[in-house]
C-alpha positions in Angstrom: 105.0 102.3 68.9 107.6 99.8 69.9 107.2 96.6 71.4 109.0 95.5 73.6 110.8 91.5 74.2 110.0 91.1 77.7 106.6 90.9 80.0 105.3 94.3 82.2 106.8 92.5 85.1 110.2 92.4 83.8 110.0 95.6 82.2 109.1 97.5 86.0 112.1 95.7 87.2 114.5 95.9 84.8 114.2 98.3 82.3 115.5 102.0 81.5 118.6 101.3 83.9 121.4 103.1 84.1 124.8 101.9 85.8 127.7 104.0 87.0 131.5 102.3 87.0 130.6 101.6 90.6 128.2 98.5 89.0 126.0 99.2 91.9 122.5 97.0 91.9 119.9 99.3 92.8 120.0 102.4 90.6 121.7 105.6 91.7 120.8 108.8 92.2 122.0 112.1 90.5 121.8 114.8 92.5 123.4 117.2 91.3 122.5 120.5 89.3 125.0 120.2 86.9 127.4 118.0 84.0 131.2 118.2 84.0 132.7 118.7 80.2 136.0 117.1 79.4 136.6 120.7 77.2 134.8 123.9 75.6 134.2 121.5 72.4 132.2 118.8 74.1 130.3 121.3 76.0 129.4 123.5 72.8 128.1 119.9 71.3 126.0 119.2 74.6 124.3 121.8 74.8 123.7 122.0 70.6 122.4 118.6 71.1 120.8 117.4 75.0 120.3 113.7 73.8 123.9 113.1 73.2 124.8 113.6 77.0 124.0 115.5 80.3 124.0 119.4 80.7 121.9 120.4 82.8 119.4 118.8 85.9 116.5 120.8 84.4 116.4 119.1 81.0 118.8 116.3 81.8 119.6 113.6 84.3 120.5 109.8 84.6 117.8 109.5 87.5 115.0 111.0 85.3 115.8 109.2 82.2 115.4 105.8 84.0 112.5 106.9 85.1 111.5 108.4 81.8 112.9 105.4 79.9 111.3 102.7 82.5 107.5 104.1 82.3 107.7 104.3 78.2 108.5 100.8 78.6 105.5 100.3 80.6 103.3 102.0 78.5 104.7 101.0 74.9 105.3 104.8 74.1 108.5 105.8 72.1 109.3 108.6 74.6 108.5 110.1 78.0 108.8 113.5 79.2 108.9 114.0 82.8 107.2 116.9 84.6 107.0 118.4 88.1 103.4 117.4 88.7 100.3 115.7 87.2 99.3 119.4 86.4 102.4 120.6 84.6 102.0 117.6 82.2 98.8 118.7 81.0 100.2 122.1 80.9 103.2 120.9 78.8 101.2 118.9 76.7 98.3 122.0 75.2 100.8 124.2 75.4 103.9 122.5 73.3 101.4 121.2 70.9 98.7 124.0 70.8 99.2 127.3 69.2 96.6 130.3 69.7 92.9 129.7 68.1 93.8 126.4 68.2 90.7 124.2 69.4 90.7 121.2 71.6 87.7 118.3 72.5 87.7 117.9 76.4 85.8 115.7 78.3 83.4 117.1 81.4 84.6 114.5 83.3 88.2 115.2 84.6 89.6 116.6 87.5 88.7 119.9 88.7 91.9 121.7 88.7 92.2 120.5 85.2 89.0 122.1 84.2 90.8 125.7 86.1 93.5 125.2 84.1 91.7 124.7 80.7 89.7 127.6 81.7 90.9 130.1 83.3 94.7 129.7 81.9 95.1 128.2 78.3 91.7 130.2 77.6 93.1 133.2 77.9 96.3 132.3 75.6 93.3 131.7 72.5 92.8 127.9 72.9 89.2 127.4 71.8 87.9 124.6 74.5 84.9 122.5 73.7 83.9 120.4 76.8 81.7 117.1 75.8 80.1 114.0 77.9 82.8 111.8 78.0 80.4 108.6 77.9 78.1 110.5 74.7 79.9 109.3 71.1 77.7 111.6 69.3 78.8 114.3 71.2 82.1 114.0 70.6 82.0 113.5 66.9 79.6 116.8 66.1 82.1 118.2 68.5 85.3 118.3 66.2 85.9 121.1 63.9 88.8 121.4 61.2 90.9 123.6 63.5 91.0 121.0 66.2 94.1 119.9 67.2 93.5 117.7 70.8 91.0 115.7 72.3 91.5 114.8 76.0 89.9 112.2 78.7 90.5 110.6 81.9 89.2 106.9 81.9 88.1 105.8 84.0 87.4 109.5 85.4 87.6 111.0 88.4 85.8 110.6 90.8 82.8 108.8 88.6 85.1 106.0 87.4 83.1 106.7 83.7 84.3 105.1 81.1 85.3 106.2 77.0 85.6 103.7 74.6 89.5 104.5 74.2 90.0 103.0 70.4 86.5 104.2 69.1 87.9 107.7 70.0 91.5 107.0 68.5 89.8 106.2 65.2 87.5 109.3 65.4 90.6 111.5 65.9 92.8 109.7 63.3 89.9 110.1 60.7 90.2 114.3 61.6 94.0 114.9 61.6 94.0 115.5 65.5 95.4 113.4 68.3 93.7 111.6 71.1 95.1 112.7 74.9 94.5 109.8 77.9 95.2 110.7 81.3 96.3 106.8 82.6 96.5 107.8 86.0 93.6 106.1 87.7 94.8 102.5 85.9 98.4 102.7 85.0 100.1 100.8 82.6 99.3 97.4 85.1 95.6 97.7 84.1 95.4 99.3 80.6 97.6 100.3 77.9 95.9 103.4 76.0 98.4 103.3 73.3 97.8 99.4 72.0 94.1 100.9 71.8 95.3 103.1 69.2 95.7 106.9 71.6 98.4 108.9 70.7 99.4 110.9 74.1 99.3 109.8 77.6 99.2 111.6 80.6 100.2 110.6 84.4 100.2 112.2 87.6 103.2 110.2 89.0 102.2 111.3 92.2 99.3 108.8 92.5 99.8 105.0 91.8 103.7 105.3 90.2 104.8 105.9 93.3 102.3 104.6 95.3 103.1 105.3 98.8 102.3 109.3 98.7 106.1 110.8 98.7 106.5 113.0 95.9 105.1 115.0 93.6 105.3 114.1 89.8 104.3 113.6 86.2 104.4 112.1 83.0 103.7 112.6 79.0 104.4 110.3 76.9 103.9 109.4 72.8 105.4 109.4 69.8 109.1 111.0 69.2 108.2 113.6 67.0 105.3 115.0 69.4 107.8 114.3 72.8 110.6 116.6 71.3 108.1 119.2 71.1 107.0 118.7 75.0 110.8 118.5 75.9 111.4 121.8 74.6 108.3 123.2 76.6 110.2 121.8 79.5 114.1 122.8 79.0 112.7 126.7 78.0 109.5 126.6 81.1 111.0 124.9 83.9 108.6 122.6 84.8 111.0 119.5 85.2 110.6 117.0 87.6 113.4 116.7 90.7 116.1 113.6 90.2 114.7 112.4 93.3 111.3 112.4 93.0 112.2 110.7 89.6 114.4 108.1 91.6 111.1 107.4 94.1 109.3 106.9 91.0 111.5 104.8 89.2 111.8 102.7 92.3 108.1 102.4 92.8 107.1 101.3 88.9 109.3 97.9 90.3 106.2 96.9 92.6 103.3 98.5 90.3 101.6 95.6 88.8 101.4 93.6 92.6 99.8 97.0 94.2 96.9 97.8 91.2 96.3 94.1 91.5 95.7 94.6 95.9 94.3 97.7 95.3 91.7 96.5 92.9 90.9 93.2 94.9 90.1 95.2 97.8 88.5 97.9 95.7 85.8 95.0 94.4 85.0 93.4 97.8 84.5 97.1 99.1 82.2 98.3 96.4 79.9 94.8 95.8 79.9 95.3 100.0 78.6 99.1 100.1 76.2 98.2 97.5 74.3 96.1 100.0 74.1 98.7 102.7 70.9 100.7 103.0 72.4 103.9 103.1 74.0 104.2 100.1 72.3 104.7 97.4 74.7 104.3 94.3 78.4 103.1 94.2 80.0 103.8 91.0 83.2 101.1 90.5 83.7 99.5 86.9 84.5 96.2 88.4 81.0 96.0 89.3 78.2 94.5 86.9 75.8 97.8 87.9 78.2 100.0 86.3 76.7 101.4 83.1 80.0 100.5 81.4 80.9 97.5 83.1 81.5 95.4 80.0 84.1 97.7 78.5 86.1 98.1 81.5 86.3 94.3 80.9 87.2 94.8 77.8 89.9 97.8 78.0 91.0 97.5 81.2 92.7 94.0 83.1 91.0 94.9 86.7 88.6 97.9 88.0 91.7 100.1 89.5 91.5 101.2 93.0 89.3 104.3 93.1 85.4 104.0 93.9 82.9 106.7 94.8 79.2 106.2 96.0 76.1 108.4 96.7 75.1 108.2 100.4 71.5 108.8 101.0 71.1 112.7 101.9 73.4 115.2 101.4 76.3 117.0 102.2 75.4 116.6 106.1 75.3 113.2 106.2 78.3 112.8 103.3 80.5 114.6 106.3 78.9 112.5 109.2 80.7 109.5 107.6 84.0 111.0 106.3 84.3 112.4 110.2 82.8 108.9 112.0 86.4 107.0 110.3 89.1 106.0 112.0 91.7 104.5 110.0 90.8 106.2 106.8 92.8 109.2 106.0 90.7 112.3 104.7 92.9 113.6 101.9 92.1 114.3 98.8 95.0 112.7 97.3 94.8 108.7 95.5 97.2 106.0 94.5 98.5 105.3 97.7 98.7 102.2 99.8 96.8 103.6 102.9 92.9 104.4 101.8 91.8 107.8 101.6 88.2 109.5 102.2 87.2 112.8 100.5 84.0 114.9 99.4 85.0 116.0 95.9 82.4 118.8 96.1 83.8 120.7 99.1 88.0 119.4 97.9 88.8 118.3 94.3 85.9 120.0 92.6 85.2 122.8 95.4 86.6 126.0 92.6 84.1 124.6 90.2 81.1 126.8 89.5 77.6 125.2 91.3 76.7 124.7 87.7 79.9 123.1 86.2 79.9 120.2 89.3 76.2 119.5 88.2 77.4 119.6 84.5 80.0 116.7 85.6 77.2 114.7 88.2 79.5 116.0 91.3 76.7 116.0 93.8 76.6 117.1 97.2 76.1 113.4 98.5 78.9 111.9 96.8 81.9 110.1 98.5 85.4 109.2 96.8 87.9 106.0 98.6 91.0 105.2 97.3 91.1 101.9 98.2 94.2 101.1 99.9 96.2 97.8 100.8 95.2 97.2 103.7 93.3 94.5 105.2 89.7 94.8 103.6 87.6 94.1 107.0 89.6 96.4 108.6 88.4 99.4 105.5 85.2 97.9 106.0 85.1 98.2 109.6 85.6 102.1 109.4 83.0 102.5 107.8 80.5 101.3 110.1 78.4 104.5 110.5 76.7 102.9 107.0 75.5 99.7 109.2 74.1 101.7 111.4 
């Protein structure tokens, strides 16, 4: 992978950009469907050959290739592909580097779409799926068979913030001719860097913290050249591209990354080492905190504990809904990543089309609570939350 010259901060402000003969300062946007040819020739060549120019909006276009160019930057990845969604990434991924019988290593842990999409979708088109504890080594190792091809994770997960030991799995996956998958979204490239750990894919939902202020939808692979061409010709031939502005909102929101994971986490700290001394919760799950099973390898692979935390309240789903409906400020959405704070209850949102038995299989109890920790002042988040003090 390359590395590059200059710092992250530099990078998220200066990188992957693109100037018309207008010389204007803050990047422009295409939008537009289509690419003028000067003749028949130059189009012929074009299309032959996408990287050598614009075509088309759905495989190419200056605003998505600053954003594509600006987050593999970021990330230290040779390319980035640029999706539609979080979703369609993971989609793009299995099924550009997947054929039928196939079989792939997944953790438990990850977000419950993902988990309807591994199984009731690429199932049916003969990938053999193997789901593992994410935390659980062993597991992972007696897991992998000669014909597997992909190992995925979220670390920290969702909404459990557990932990993998990203370049323990790398090796394990470079030692069996298959490639190790992260899904980045809950850090980013501000808090860890998958690929310096030794992973060979990564995975965003730009959605979340890339953009940062909840405008558009988006997403991201990124890796190695040879695998990315493959994923780029998922994308021309499928459709699943992402919008030149949505890719311009992105592009514009990797400039104040690193400053927002750094508020978010601050105030994600406070909040969790504060609802840890509050007699109605019963467990908060953060890896910033020194109760969190995994705490010293989140120091070690990651620069701050992110902004997401979740934490058991004492009862159940009755009183989990008591506090989600006693806020104020807090905006119950199941979306993350952006600067207000959110409230959900994964059971009945993100994880509701999981089977009874597949939420216990990932710890998605009934009494669990998921904030994404927002900017705003943290006595204020605290504050709303007062139906715990009382």
């Amino acid at each position: 992978m390359k590395k590059n010259k200059t710092k992250f901060s530099t990078d998220a402000v200066r990188s992957g950009v693109i100037r018309t003969q207008e010389q204007e300062h803050s990047e422009a946007m295409f939008l537009t469907s289509s690419f003028v040819f000067k003749n028949a020739k130059e189009a012929a060549n074009r299309f032959a050959n996408p990287d050598s120019g614009n075509v088309y909006s759905r495989f190419t276009n200056p605003s998505i290739k600053m954003f594509e160019d600006r987050l593999a930057a970021l990330e230290g990845a040779e390319r980035c592909v640029a999706t539609a969604s979080g979703m369609s990434a993971i989609l793009a991924c299995f099924m550009s580097l997947c054929s039928q019988g196939d079989h792939v290593v997944v953790s438990k842990s990850i977000f419950g779409t993902s988990i309807q999409l591994f199984n009731n979708i690429l199932s049916r088109w003969g990938l053999d799926i193997t789901y593992v504890d994410l935390t659980d080594f062993a597991q992972w190792k007696k897991a992998v068979k000669k014909t597997t091809k992909l190992m995925f994770v979220e670390t920290p997960s969702n909404p459990l913030t557990e932990l993998c030991d990203i370049k323990k799995l790398a090796n394990l996956a470079d030692a069996n001719g298959c490639k190790l998958i992260v899904d980045n979204c809950f850090c980013t490239p501000a808090l860890q860097t998958p690929i310096e750990l030794g992973a060979h894919i990564i995975i965003h939902s730009a959605t979340k913290y890339l953009d940062g202020q909840g405008r558009c939808l988006g997403g991201a692979v990124l890796g190695r050249e040879k695998d990315m061409k493959e994923v780029f010709s998922f994308l021309r031939s499928a459709g699943p591209t992402l919008s030149p502005f949505n890719a311009w909102v992105f592009y514009k929101g990797l400039e104040t990354l690193k400053i927002r994971m750094e508020a978010h986490s601050k105030n994600a700290l406070e909040l969790a080492l504060w609802l840890e001394k509050q007699k109605k919760v019963e467990r908060v799950y953060y890896p910033g905190l020194k109760s969190h099973p995994q705490y010293l390898l989140a120091r070690k692979q990651q620069l701050l504990g992110g902004g997401v935390l979740s934490f058991a309240i004492k009862g159940s789903k009755k009183e989990a809904w008591k506090l989600i409906d006693s806020t104020k400020m807090l905006s119950i959405t199941a979306n993350l990543g952006d600067v207000k704070s959110t409230i959900t209850h994964p059971a009945t949102t993100t994880h509701a089309r999981l089977s009874q038995a597949e939420r216990d299989a990932a710890n998605i109890q009934d009494n669990l609570i998921r904030i994404a920790v927002g900017i705003e002042d943290i006595e204020d988040i605290k504050s709303d939350l007062i139906f715990l003090t009382k």
